[in-house]
C-alpha positions in Angstrom: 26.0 6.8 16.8 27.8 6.9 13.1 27.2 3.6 11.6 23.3 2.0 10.7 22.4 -1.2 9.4 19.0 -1.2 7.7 17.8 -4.4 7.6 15.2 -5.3 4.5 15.2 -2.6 1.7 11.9 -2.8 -0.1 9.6 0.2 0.1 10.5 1.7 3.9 13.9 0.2 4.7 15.5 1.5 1.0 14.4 5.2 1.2 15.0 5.1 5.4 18.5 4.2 4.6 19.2 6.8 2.0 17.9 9.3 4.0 20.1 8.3 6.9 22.9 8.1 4.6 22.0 11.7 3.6 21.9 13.0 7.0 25.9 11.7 7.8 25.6 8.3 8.7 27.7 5.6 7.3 24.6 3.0 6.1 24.8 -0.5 5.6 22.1 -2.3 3.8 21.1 -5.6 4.4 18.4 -7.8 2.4 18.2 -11.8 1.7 17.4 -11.0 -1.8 20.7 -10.9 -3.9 19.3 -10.0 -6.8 18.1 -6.5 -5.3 21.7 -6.6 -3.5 23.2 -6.2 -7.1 20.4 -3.7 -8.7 20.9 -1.6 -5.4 24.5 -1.0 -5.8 23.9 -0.5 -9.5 21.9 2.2 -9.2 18.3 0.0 -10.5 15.5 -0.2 -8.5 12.2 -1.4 -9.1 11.0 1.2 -6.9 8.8 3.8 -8.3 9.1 6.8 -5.9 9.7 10.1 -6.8 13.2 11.2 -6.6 14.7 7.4 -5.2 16.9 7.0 -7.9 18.3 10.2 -7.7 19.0 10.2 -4.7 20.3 6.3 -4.1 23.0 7.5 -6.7 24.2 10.3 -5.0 24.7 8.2 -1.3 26.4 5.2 -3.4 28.7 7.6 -5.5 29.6 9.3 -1.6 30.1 5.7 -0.5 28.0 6.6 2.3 25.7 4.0 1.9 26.0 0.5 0.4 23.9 -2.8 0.2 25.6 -6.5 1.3 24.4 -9.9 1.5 25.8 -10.6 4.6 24.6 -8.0 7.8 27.5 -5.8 8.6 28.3 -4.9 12.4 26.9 -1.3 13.1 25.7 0.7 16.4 21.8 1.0 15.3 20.2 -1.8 13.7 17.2 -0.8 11.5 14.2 -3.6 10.9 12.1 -3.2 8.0 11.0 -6.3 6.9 7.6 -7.0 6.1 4.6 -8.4 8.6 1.6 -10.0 6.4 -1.0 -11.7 7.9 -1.3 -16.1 7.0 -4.2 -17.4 5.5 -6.2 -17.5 8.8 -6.0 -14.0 9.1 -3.3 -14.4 11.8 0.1 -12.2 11.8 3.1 -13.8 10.4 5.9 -12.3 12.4 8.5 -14.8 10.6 9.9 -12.3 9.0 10.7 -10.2 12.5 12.1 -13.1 13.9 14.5 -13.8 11.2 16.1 -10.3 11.6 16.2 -11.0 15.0 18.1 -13.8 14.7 20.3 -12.3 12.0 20.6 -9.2 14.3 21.2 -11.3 17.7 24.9 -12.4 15.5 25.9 -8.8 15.3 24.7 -7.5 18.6 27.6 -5.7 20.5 26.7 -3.7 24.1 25.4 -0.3 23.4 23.8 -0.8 20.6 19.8 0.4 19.5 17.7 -1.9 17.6 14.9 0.4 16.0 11.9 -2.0 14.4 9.9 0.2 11.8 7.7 -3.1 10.7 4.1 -2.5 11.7 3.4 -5.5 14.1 0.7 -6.8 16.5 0.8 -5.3 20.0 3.4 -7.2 22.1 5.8 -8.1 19.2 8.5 -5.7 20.1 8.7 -6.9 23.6 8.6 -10.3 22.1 11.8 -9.6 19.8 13.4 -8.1 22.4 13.1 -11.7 24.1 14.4 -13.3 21.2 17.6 -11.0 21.5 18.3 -11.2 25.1 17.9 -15.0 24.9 20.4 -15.0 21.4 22.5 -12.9 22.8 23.1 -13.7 26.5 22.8 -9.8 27.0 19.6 -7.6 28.7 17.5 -5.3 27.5 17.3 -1.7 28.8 21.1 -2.4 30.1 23.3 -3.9 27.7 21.4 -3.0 24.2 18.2 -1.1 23.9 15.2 -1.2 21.6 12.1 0.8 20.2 9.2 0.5 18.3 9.3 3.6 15.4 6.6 2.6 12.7 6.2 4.2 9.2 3.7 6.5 8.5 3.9 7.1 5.1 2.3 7.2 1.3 3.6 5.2 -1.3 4.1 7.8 -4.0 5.2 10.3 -1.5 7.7 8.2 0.7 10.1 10.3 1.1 8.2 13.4 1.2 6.4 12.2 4.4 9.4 10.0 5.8 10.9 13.9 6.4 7.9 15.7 6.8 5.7 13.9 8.9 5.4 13.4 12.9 7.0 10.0 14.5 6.0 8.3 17.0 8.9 6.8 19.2 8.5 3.7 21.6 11.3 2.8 23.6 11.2 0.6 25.9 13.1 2.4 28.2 13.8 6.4 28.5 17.6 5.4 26.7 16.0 3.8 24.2 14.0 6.5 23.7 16.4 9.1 23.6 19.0 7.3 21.0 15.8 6.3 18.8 15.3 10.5 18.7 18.7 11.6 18.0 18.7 8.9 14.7 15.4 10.8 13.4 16.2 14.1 14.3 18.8 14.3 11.7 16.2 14.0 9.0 12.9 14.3 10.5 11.5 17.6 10.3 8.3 16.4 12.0 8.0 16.2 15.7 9.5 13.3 17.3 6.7 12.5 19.9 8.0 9.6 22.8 5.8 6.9 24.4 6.7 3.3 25.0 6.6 0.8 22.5 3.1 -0.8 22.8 1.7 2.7 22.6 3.5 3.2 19.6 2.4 -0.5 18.5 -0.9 0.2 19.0 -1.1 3.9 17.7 0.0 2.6 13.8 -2.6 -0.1 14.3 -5.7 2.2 15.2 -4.7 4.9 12.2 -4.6 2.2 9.6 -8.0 0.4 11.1 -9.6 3.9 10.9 -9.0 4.5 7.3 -10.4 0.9 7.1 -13.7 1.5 9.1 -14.3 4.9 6.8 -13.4 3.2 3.8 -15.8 0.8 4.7 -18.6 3.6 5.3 -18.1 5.0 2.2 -18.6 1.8 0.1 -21.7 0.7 2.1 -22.8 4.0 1.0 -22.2 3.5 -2.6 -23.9 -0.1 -2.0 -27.2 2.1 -1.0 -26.9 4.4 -3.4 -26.6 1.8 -6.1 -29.6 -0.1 -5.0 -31.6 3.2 -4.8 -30.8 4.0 -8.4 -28.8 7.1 -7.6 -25.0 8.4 -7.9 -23.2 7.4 -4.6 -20.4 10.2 -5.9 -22.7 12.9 -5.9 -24.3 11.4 -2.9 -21.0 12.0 -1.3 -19.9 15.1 -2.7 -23.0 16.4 -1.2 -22.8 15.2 2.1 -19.2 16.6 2.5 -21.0 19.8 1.6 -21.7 19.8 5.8 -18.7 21.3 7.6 -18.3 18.5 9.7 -18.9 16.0 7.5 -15.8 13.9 5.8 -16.5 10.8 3.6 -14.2 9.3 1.2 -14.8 8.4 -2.3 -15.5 4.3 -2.7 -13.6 2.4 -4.5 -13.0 -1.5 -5.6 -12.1 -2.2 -1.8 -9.0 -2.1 0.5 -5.5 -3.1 -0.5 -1.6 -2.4 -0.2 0.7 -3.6 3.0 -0.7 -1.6 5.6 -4.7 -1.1 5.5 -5.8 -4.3 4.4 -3.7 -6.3 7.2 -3.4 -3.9 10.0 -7.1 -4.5 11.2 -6.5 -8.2 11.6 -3.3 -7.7 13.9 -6.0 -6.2 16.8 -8.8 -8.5 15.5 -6.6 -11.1 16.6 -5.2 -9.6 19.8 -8.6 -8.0 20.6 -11.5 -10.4 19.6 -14.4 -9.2 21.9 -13.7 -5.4 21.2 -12.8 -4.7 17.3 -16.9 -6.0 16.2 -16.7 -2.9 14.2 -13.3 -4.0 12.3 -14.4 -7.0 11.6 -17.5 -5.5 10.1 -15.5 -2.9 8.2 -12.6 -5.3 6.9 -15.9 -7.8 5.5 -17.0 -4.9 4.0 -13.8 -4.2 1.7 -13.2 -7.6 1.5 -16.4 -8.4 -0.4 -16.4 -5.1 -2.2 -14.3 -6.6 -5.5 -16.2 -9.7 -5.7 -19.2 -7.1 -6.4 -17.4 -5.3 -8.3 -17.0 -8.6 -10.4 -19.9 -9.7 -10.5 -21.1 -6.5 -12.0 -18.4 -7.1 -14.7 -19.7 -10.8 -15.0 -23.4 -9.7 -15.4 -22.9 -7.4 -18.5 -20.8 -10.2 -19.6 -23.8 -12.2 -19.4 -25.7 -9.6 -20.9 -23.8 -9.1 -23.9 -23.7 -12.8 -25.0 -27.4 -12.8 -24.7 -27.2 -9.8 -26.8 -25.4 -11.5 -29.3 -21.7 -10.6 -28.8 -20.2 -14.5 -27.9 -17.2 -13.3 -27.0 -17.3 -10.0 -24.8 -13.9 -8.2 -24.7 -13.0 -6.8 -21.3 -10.4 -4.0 -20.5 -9.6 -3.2 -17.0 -7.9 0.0 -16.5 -5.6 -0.1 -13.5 -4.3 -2.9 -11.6 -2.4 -1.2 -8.4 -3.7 -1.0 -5.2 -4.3 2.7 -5.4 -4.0 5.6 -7.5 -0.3 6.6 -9.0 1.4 3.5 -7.2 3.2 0.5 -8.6 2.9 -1.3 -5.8 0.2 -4.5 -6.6 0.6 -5.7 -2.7 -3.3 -7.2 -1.7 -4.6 -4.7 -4.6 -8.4 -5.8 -5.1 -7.8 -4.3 -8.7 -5.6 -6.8 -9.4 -7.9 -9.8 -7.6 -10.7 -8.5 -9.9 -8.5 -8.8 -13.3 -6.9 -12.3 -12.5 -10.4 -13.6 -11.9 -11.4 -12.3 -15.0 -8.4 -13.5 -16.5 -9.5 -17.3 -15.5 -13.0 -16.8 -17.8 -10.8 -16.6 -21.0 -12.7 -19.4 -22.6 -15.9 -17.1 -22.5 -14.2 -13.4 -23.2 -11.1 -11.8 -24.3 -9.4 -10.2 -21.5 -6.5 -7.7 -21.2 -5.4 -5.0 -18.9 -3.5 -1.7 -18.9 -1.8 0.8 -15.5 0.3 3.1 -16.4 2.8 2.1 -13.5 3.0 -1.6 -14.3 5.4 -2.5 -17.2 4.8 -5.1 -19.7 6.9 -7.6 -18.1 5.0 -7.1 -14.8 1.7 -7.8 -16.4 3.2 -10.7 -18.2 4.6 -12.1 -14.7 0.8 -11.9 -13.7 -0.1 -14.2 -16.5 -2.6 -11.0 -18.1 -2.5 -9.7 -21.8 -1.4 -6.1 -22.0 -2.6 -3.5 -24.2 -2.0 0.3 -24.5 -4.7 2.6 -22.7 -5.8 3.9 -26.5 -6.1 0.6 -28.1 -7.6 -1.2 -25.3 -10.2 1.4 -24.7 -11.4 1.2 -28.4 -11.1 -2.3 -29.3 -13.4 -3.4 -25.7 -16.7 -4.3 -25.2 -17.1 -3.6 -21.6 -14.0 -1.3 -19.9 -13.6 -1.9 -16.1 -11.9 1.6 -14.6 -10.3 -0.6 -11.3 -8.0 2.5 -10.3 -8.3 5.9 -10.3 -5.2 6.7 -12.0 -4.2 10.9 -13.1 -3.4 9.6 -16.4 -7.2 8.2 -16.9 -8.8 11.7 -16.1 -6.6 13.0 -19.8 -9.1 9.5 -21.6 -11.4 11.6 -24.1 -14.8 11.2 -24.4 -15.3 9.3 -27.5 -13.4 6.8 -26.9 -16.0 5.7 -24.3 -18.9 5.3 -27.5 -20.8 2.1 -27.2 -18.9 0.9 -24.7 -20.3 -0.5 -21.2 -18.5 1.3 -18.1 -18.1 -0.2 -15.2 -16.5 2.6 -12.5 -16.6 1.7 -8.6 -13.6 4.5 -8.1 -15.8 7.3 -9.9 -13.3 8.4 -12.7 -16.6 10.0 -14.7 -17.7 11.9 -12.0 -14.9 13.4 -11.4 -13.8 14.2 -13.9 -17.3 15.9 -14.7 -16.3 17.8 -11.2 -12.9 18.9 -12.7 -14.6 20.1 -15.8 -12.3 18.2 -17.4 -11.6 19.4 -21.3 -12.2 15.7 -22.0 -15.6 16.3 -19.4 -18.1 13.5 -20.2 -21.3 14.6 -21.1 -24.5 13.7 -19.2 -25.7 13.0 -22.6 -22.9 11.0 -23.6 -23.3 7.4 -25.9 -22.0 4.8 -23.6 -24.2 3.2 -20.4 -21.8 3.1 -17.4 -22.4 2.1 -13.4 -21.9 3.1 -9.9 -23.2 6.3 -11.8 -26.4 7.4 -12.3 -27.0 5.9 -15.7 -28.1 2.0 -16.0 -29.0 -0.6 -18.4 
């Protein structure tokens, strides 16, 4: 095996291929978006990863990897498109099918057809299908396939695409066995073998686990709140308990993987996933709380006096030190905002998003500084590092609102900014109300 074909190069496929090109394969990369085609083989990305750019320069300048518009002919196909989920909460798998197709034009006997996408249990048979009856070749005989899903952190992508275990499902031993000698050349993980709907279903239950503790943890903050109390120090307490483990609430569930993920086995599974449908109704509503607790000391203020409240939201990524907006309830939050202009000024700042970005989302932009100090009411939607350096001052007769628990943390950190329990501003999901 010497030459790959990556097909998609967005967040998995890109990095996946550069690696591979790294490692002494000849990569071809393949997406239907031109306009990444030609930033690719520039050198530009829109990527924010640590060390991408670096490293997509060095595998072009080789000429060990290069992107196309067209799929080029290779002897392991690579699909990493994406799988979202359609308005009735049902997987689209349009995407998978369209590589498959593609794929099916440029199959040739011996080849491997890896698909990284997360998808619903079933779907790799199911493209397999599609390529036997494209193709007029078998499965298992003629070309073989496996199911490899990614298992990594945007922020830390390439980091975890060599360091972390992989699960490979082939659907036959072959399969298998080609699919381990691809990520053994830069997989320092271990490369543990099942068959494909194992693998399927093994992505699905890690990402719906997250879900169902994410889920925990906010109904805990939603107790806490109503009880008058911290739900941060709530927690921090609990995890005092050796086997105790609950993470930090937040504004709800987003990104490509955690938010959708539960609904491919709510789907597949009805009578048996109850508790993910509890948990993904839990994150779902969690920003519209959220907003109404910005709307309600909107209210307050105009009643106050102050007909025109000005509202900052800090962060707009679906979590921490990301640039990626995919599902982000930050974001949901801020455009709803953004509709109420008639009744407040609204603008927004995240360190990872440019200007142009934020313009693209139809929402004012403003530097962290002057945001902070010229707002009313500031809305801390993401827990961003570059928050925890915000001084204290700034925060003066402000109102707060903080579902990701920036003050309390940094209290924990004992932050040289540290806010002080005395401190002249009112904020929530804290232990200080109006």
């Amino acid at each position: 095996m010497r030459r790959i074909s990556v097909v998609g190069l967005g967040y998995i496929g890109l990095p996946t291929a550069i690696l591979a090109a790294q490692s002494g394969f000849e990569v071809f990369g393949f997406d239907i978006d031109l306009d990444r085609v030609k930033g690719i083989n520039s050198g530009n990305i829109s990527i924010v990863e640590p060390g991408l750019s670096d490293r997509l320069l060095s595998v072009l300048s080789k000429g060990s990897f290069k992107a196309y518009k067209d799929l080029q002919y290779a002897d392991c196909f690579i699909i990493a498109v994406p799988t979202p989920i359609k308005e009735n909460k049902r997987a689209d798998l349009g995407y998978i099918f369209s590589a498959g197709e593609v794929v099916a034009k440029r199959l040739m006997p011996g080849n491997l057809i890896i698909l990284e996408s997360t998808v619903p249990v079933g779907a790799t048979e199911a493209l397999a299908a599609q390529l036997e009856e494209l193709s007029g070749m078998r499965v298992g005989i003629d070309f073989f396939v496996s199911h490899c899903p990614e298992r990594v952190l945007p922020g830390k992508i390439l980091k975890e695409l060599t360091e972390n275990d992989r699960v490979i499902g082939g659907m036959c031993h072959k399969a298998s066995e080609l699919s381990k000698h691809f990520y053994s050349k830069f997989v320092n993980g271990i490369l543990h073998v099942t068959d494909e709907k194992t693998a399927e279903m093994v992505k699905l239950i890690e990402n719906s686990s997250r879900d169902v503790q994410i889920a925990f943890a906010n109904q805990v903050a939603a107790m806490a709140e109503k009880a008058g109390i911290d739900p941060f120090q709530v927690i921090e307490l609990a995890n005092k308990h050796p086997r105790v483990k609950i993470l930090s609430p937040g504004t709800g569930v987003g990104g490509h993987c955690i938010a959708v993920d539960p609904c491919f086995l709510i789907e597949s599974f009805p009578e048996e996933t109850e508790l993910l449908l509890a948990a993904r109704k839990v994150n779902n509503n969690k920003s519209l709380h959220v907003l109404d607790k910005i709307l309600a000391k909107i209210d307050y203020l105009q009643d106050s006096g102050i007909e025109r409240p000005k509202v900052f939201a800090l962060g707009l990524t679906f979590k921490p030190n990301v640039d990626d907006i995919r599902e982000s309830p930050a974001l949901k939050i801020a455009i709803e905002l953004n509709r109420r202009k008639e009744i407040i000024d609204f603008y927004a700042f995240d360190p990872n998003l440019s200007n142009h970005t934020l313009q693209k989302l139809g929402l004012i932009s403003k530097n962290m500084i002057d945001g902070i100090k010229q707002a009313d009411i500031v809305a801390i939607l993401v827990r961003h590092q570059q928050f925890e350096s915000i001084p204290e001052e700034l925060f003066e007769n402000k109102v707060v609102i903080d579902p990701c628990g920036l003050i309390f943390y940094m209290h924990q950190a004992g932050s040289k900014n540290m806010l002080s329990a005395t401190s002249k501003f009112k904020y929530y999901f804290g232990a200080q109300s109006m």
